[in-house]
C-alpha positions as CSV (number, residue, x, y, z in Angstrom):
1,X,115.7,140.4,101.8
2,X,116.0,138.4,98.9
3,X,116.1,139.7,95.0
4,X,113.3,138.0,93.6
5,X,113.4,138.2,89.2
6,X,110.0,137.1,87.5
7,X,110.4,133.5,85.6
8,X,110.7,133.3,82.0
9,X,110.8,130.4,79.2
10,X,114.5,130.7,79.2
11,X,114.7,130.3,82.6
12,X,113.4,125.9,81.8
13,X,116.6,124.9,81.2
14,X,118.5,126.3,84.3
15,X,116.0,124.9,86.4
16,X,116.0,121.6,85.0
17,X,119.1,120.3,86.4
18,X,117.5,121.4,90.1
19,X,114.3,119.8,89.4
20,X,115.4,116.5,87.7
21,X,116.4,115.0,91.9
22,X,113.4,116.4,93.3
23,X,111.6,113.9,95.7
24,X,108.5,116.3,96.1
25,X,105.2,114.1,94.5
26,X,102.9,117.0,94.5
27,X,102.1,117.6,90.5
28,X,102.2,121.4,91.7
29,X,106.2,120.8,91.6
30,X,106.3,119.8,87.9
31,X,108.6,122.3,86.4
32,X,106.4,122.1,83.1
33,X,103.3,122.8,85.5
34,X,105.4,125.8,87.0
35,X,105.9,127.5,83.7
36,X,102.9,126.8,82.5
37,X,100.4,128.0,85.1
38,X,102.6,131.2,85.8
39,X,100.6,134.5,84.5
40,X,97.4,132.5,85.1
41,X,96.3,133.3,88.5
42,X,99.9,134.2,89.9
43,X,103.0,135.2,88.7
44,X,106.0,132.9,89.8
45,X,109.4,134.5,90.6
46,X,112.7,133.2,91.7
47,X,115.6,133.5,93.4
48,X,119.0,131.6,94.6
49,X,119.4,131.6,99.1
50,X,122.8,129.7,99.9
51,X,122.6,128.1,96.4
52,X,119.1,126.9,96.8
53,X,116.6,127.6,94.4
54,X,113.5,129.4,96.0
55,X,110.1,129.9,93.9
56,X,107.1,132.6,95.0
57,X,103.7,133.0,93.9
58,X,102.5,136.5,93.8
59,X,98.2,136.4,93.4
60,X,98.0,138.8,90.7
61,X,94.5,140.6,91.6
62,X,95.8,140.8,95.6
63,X,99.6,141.2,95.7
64,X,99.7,140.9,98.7
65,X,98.6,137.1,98.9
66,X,102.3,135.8,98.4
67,X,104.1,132.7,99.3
68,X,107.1,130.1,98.6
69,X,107.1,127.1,97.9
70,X,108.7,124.2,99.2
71,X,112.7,125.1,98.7
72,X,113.6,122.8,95.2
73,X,116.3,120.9,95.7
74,X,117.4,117.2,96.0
75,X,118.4,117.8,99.7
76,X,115.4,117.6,102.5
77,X,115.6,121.1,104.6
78,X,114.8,120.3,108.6
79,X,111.4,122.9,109.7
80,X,114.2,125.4,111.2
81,X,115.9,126.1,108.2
82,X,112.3,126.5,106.2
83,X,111.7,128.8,108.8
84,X,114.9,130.9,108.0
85,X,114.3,130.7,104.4
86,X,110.8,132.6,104.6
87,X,112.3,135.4,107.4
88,X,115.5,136.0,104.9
89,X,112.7,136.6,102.1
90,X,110.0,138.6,104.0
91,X,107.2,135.8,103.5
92,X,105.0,134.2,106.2
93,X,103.8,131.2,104.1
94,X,104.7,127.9,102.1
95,X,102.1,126.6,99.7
96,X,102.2,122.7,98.9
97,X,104.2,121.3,101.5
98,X,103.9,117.3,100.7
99,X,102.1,115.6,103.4
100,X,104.9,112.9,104.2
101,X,107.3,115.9,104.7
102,X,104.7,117.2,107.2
103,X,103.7,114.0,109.1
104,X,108.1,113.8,109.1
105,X,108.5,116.9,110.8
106,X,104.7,117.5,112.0
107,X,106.8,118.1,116.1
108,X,108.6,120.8,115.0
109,X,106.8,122.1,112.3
110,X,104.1,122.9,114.8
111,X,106.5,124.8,116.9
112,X,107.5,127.2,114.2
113,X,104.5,127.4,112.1
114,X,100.8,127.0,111.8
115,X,100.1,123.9,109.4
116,X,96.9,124.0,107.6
117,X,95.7,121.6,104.9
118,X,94.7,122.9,101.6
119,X,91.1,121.9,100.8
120,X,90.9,120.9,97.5
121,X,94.7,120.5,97.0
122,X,95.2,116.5,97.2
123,X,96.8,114.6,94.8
124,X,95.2,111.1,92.8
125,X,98.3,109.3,91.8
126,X,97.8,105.6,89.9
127,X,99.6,103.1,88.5
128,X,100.2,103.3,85.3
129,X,100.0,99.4,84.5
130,X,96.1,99.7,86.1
131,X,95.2,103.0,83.7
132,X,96.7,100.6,80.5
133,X,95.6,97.7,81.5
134,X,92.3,98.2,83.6
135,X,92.2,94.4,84.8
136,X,89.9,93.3,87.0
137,X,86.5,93.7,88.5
138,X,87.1,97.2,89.6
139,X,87.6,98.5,86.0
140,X,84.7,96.4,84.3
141,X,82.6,99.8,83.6
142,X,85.4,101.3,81.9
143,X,86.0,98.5,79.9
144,X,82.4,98.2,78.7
145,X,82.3,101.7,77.7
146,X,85.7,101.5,75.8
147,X,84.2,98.3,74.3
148,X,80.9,100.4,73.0
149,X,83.3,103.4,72.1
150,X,85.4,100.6,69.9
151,X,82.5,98.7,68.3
152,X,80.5,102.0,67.4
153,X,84.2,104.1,66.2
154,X,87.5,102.0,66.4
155,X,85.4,99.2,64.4
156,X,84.1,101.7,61.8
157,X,87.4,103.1,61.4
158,X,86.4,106.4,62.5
159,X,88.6,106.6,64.7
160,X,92.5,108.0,64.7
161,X,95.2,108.7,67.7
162,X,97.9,110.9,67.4
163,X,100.7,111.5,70.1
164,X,101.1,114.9,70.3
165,X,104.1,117.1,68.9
166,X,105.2,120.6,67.9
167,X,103.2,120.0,64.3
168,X,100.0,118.5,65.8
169,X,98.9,120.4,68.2
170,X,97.7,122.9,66.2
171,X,93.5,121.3,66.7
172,X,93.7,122.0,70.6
173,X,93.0,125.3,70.3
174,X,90.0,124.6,68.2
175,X,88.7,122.1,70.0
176,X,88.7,123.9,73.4
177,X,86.7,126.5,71.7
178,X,83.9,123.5,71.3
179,X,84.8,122.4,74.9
180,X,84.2,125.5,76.8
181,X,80.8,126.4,74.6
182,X,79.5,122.6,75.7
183,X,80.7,122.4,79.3
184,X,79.8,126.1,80.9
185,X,78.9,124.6,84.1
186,X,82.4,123.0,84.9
187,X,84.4,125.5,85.9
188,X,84.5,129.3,87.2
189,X,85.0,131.6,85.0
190,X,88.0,132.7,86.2
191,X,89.9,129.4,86.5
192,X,88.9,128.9,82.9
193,X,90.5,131.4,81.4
194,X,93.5,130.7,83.5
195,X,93.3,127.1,82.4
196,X,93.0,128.3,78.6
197,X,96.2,130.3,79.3
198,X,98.0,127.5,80.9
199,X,97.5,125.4,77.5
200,X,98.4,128.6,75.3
201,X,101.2,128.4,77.4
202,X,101.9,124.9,76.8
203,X,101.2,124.6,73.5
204,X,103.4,128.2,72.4
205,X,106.6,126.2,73.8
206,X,105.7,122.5,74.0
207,X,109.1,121.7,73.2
208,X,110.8,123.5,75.3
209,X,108.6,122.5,78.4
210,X,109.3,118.7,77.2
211,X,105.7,118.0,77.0
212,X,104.2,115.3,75.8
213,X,100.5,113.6,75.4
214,X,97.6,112.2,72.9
215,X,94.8,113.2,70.2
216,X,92.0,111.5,69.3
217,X,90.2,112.1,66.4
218,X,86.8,111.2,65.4
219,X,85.8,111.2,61.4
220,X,88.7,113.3,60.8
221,X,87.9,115.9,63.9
222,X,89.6,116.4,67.1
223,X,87.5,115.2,69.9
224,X,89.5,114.8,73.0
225,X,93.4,115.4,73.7
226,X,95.5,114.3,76.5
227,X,99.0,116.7,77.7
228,X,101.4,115.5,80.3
229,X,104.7,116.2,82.2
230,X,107.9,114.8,83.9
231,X,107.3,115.0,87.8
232,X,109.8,112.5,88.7
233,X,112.0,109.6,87.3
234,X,109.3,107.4,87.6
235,X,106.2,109.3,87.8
236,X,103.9,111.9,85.1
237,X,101.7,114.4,85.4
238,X,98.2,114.6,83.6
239,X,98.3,118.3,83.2
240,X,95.5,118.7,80.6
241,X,92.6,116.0,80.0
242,X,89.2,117.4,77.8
243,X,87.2,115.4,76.0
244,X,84.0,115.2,74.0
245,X,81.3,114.3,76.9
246,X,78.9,113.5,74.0
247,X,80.5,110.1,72.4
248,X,80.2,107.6,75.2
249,X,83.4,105.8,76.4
250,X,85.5,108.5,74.9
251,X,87.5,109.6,78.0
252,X,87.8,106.2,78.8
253,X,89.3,105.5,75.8
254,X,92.0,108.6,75.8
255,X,92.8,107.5,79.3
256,X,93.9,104.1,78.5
257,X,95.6,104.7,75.2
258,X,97.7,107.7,77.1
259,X,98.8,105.0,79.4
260,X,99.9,103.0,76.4
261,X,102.0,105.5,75.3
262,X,104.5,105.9,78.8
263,X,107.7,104.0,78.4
264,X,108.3,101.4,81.6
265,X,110.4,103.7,83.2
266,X,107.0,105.7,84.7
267,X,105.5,103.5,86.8
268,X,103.0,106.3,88.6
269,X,100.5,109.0,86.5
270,X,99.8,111.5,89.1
271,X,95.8,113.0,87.8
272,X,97.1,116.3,89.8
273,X,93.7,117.8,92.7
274,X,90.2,117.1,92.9
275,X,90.0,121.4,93.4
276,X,87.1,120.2,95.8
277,X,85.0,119.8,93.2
278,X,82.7,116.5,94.1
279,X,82.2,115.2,90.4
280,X,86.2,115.5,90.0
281,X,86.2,113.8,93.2
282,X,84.1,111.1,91.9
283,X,86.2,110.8,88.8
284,X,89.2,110.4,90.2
285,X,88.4,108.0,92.7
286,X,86.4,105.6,89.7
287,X,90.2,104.9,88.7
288,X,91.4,103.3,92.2
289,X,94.1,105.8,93.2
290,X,97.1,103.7,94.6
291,X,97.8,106.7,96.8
292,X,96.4,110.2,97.7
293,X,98.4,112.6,98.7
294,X,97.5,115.8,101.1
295,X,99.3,119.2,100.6
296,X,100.0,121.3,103.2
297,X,100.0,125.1,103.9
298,X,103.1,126.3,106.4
299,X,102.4,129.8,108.4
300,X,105.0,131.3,110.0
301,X,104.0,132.0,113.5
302,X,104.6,135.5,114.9
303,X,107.9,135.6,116.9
């Protein structure tokens, strides 16, 4: 059975180099989002099978709710050797498994393991060009409310954007203070204060996760912030995404301008899962995903 050691900041840089070839387009494989999230709701641990890097969540209130995920590396591993991974480590599940991986192997997948989808768990990926650009019909309500949010703040001068670094992001904490007070209703208590974590997390080693995003400020006061992460070489992940629900066109606003920012090279912003929620799910779908993708839960059957 495998020796599995607990993750730690340090640990970035090793794993970069493994992650920087990974085909996976589930945001849950962002090595930022790994390190991140870890402590939240689960504690993430890792270890090296035949040279291949292996990751496990462990639930933290129920240690017994573990699994791997999808084995990280640049090669694509055939069903039978996922299944040996998983015996060699005493697990019976994989979390995430990409849905084209699945609908690949979906034959013998189904020979060695029960495949379940994970409700709640699909991806919204865009185009970054639409999310800068919002031409078209499709986008004419999110231009008129950037065009009220501009006429009412931009034209005033009210209004300031800051892409976000080491020095800046000092407001974040701050402003989520305001956020969670004015939004009770949006998420359960305990996925909040994992969420909270997650930006601690991000924002106590920012540069050494290589994150990156957007402020913006109204009359001198932070009211909405934008923090992202390399999935792949050409697509982002919109990690973090809060935002003054009170000054109309806002969002909007912080949306397109965080497009702006993305150098040509990243053609895709992936807006991570819709966590079943139906006004996520209604949000994410006013954008015009160019693709959705499904994730997949592998159980090993019993022999």
């Amino acid at each position: 059975m495998e020796n599995f050691k607990e993750i730690k900041p340090e640990n970035y840089s090793e794993f970069k180099k493994i992650f920087e070839n990974l085909k996976y387009e589930l945001s849950y494989y962002s090595l930022s989002s790994v390190f991140m999230w870890d402590g939240c709701l689960q504690k993430v641990s890792y270890a090296f099978r035949d040279g291949t890097l292996l990751l496990a969540e462990i639930d933290l209130e129920n240690p017994e709710k573990k699994r791997l995920l999808m084995p990280v590396s640049e090669k694509e591993f055939p069903p039978s050797r996922l299944q040996e991974f998983l015996s060699a480590c005493g697990y019976r599940y994989y979390y995430y498994a990409p849905e084209d991986y699945v609908e690949k192997h979906r034959k013998e997948l189904e020979t060695l393991f029960n495949v379940y989808e994970q409700a709640g768990c699909m991806d919204y990926v865009y185009n970054t060009e639409d999310l800068a650009l919002l031409k078209g019909g499709k986008y004419s309500k999110k231009r008129n409310l950037i065009s009220q949010f501009e006429k009412n703040y931009v034209d005033n001068n009210l209004v300031e954007t800051l892409v976000l670094n080491k020095s800046n992001t000092g407001d974040i904490t701050d402003f989520l203070a305001y956020w969670e007070k004015e939004n009770p209703e949006d998420l359960r208590l305990d996925m909040k204060d994992c969420e909270k974590k997650a930006i601690k997390n991000a924002l106590m080693y920012w540069e050494e996760y290589e994150l990156f995003g957007l402020s913006v400020y109204l009359e001198g006061k932070m009211a909405g912030f934008a923090i992202a992460s390399r999935l792949t070489a050409d697509t982002v992940t919109l990690n973090f995404e809060k935002g003054n629900k009170k000054i109309k066109g806002l969002y909007q606003f912080l949306d397109r301008e965080f497009a702006k920012t993305l150098p040509s090279t990243c053609k895709f912003v992936n807006k991570e899962a819709d966590m079943g929620k139906p006004g996520l799910v209604k949000a994410k779908e006013s954008y015009y995903p160019v693709k959705k993708i499904k994730s997949y839960a592998l159980e090993l059957k019993s022999a």
